[in-house]
C-alpha positions in Angstrom: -13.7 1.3 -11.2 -10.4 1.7 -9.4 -11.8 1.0 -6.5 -13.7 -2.4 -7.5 -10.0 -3.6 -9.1 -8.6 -3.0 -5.6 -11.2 -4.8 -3.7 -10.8 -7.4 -6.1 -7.1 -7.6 -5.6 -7.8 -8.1 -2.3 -10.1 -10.8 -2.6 -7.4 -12.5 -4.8 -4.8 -11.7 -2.1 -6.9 -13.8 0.5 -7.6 -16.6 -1.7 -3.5 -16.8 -2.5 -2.2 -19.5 0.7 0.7 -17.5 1.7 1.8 -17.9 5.0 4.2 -16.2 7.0 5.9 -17.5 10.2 4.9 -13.4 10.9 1.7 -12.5 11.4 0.8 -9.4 9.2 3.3 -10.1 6.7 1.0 -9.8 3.1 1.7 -9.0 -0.4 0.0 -6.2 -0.4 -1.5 -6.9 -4.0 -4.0 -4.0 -3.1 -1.4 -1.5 -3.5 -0.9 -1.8 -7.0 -3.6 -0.3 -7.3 -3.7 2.6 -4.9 0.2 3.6 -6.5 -1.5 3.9 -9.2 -4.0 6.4 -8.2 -1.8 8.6 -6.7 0.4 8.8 -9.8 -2.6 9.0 -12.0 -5.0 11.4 -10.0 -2.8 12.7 -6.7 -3.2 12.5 -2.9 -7.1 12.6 -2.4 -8.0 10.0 -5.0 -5.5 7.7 -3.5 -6.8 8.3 -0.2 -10.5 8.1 -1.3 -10.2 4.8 -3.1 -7.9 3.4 -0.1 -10.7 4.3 2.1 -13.2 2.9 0.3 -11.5 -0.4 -0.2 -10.5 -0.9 3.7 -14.1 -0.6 4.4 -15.3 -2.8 1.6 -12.7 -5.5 2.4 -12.9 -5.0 5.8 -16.6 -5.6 5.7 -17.0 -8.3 3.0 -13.6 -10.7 4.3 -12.3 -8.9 7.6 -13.2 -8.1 10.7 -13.2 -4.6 12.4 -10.1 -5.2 13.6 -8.7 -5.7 10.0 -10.1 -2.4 9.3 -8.5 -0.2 12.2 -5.1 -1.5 11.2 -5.3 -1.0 7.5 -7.3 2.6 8.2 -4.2 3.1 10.7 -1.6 1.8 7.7 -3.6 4.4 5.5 -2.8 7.2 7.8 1.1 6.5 8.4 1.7 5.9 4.8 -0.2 7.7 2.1 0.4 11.3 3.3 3.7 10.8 3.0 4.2 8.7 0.0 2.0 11.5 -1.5 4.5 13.9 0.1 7.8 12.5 -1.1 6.2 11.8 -4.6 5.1 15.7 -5.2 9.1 16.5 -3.9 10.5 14.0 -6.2 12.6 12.9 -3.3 12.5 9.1 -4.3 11.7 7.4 -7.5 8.1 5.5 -7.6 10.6 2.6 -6.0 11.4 4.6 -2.9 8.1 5.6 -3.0 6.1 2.2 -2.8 8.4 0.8 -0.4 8.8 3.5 2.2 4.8 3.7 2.1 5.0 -0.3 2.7 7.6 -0.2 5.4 4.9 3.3 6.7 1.6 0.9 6.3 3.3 -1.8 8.1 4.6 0.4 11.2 1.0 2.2 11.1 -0.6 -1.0 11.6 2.0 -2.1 14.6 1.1 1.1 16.2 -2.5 0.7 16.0 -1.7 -2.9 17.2 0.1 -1.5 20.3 -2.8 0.3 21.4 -5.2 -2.7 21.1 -3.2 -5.5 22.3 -0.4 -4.0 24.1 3.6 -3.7 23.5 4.6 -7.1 22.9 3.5 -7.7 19.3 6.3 -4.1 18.6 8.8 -7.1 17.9 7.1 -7.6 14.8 8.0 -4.3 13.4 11.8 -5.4 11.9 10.7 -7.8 9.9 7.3 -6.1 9.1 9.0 -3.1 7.6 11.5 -5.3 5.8 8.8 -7.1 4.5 6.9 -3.8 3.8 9.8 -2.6 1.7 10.1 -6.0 -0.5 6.4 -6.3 -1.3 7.0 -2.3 -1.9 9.5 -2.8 -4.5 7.9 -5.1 -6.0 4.8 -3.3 -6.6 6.7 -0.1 -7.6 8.2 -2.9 -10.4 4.8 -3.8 -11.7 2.9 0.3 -11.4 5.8 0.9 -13.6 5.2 -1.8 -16.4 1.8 -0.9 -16.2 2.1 2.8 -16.1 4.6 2.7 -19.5 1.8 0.0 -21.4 -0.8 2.1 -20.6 0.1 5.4 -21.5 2.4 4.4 -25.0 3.4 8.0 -25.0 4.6 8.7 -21.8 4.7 12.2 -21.1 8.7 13.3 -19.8 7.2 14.2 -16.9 5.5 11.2 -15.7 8.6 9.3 -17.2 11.0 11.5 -15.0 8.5 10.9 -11.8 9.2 6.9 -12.5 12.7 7.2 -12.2 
């Protein structure tokens, strides 16, 4: 089910005209959902519906291309948002945002390798874009999180923060 609500949110993503002087720059509406996931079910679950959805999207509104970037995103982020979250080194704020600035470099890398060095001068603004769109999707994972769990264990409360 998680993983239909984060193909959806993609869909909705693409259907949304935003446009960015950038290319790459997105909202990232996806990774509401995957936060989620790895505050409600942990590492693999996060990385199982992320798959899934990267291959779904990738095949029903992308390209293959689309897919190697978000699959390399995946791989520079997740592992170590899942890292920093089980350490309680950041709040699910420094969380969300370094895995956007993480997805963002990830995708510049694979990027690199396909197309060569010169698109690297999109990585400033990428990763300040990453971190943004991260913040602002730790803000909403936390309104959702508190609504739909009314009592919130001191534990999950104390991961939020």
């Amino acid at each position: 089910m998680l993983t239909s609500l984060a193909v959806i949110m993609g869909y909705v993503e693409y259907l949304i005209p935003f446009r960015f002087p950038v290319p790459g720059v997105k909202l990232g509406l996806t990774n509401v959902v995957i936060l989620l996931v790895l505050y409600w079910y942990g590492f693999g679950a996060a990385a199982a519906v992320s798959l899934t959805r990267i291959l779904l999207s990738g095949l029903l509104f992308g390209n293959l291309f689309g897919i190697l970037y978000s699959i390399s995103g995946m791989l520079f982020s997740l592992p170590v948002m899942a890292w920093i979250k089980r350490n309680k080194s950041f709040s699910i704020v420094g969380v969300s945002a370094l895995g956007g600035a993480l997805y963002n470099t990830g995708q510049i890398v694979a990027a690199v390798l396909v197309t060569g060095p010169a698109v690297i001068r999109y990585l400033p603004v990428l990763i300040i874009a990453g971190d943004i769109t991260g913040i602002m999707i730790a803000v909403i994972d936390m309104a959702v999180l508190t609504r739909l769990s009314p009592a919130v264990s001191t534990s999950l409360h104390q991961d939020l923060l």
